[in-house]
C-alpha positions in Angstrom: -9.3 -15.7 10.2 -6.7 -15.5 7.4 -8.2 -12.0 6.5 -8.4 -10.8 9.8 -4.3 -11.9 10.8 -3.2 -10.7 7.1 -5.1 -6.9 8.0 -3.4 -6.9 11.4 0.1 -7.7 9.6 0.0 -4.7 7.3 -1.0 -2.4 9.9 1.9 -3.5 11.5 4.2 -3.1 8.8 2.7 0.4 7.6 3.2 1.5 11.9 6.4 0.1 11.0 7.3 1.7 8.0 5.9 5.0 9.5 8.8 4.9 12.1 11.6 4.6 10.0 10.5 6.5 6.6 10.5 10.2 6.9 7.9 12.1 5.3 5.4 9.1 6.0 2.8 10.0 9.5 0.7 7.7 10.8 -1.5 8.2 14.2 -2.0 5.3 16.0 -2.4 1.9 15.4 -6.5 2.0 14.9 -5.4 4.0 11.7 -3.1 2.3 10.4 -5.9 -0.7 10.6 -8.1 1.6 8.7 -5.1 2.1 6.1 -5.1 -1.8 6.1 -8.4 -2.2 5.3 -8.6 0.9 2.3 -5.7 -0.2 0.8 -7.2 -3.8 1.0 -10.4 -2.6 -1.0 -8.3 0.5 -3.0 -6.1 -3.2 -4.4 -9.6 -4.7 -4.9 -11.9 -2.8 -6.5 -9.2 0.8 -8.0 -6.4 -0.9 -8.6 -7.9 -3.2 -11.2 -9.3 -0.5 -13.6 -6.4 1.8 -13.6 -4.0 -1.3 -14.6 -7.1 -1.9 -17.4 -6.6 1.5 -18.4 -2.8 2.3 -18.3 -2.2 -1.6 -20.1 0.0 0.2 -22.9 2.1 1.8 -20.7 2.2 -1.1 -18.6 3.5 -2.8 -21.2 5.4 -0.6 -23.0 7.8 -0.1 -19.4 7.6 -4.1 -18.8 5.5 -3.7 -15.8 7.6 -1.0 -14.1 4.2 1.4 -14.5 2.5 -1.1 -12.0 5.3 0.6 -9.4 3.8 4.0 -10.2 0.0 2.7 -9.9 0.6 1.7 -6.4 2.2 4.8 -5.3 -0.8 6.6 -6.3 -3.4 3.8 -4.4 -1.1 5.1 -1.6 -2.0 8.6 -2.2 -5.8 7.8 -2.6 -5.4 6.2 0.1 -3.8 8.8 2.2 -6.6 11.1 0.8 -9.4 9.2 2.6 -7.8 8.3 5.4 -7.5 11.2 7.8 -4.5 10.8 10.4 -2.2 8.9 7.7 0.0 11.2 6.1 2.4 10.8 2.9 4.0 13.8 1.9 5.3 13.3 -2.1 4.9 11.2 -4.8 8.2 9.8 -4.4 7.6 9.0 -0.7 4.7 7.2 -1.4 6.4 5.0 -4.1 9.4 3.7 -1.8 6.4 3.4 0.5 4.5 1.1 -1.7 7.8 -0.8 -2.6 8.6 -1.4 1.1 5.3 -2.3 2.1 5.1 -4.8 -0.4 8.1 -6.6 -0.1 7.7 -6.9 3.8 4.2 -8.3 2.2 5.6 -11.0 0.5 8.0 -11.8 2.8 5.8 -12.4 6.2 2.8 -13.7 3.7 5.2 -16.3 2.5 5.5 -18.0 5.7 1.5 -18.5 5.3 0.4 -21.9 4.1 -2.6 -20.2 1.8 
């Protein structure tokens, strides 16, 4: 049930954050549940092996290059997902930064 309410959060927040970012497009509400639920598995199973493989840099920036990694899970994401739209680089890192502040925020009121 925790999944399930977390999933419908973040496709509230990226509906949200569609509305008021320019340059971000997303359909309806059924897609931005399907962006919930590919950026849910991009986090799980991508985002692992690309922080494996860019540790030195991670490192080397303090942990800033984890900022650029989940810009570009944003883009993969936007890749498979037809009817969710990012249009730059750029847009898809203050995308990422938003998203996961309004994350931690709403997730902190959860007692898991």
């Amino acid at each position: 049930m925790n999944l399930l309410l977390r999933l419908i959060v973040t496709a509230l927040l990226v509906m949200g954050i569609s509305y008021f970012l320019p340059g971000v497009h997303v359909d309806g509400f059924v897609t931005a549940l399907i962006v919930a639920v590919v950026l849910a598995l991009l986090n799980l199973f991508v985002k692992p092996i690309l922080v494996l493989f860019t540790l030195p840099v991670t490192i080397f920036t303090l942990g800033l290059f984890l900022l650029v990694i989940n810009a570009l899970v944003i883009m993969l994401c936007d890749y498979i997902v037809g009817g969710f739209d990012v249009s730059s680089f750029l847009t898809a890192l203050l995308f990422s930064i938003i998203l996961s502040v309004f994350q931690s925020i709403l997730f902190s009121f959860s007692k898991d």
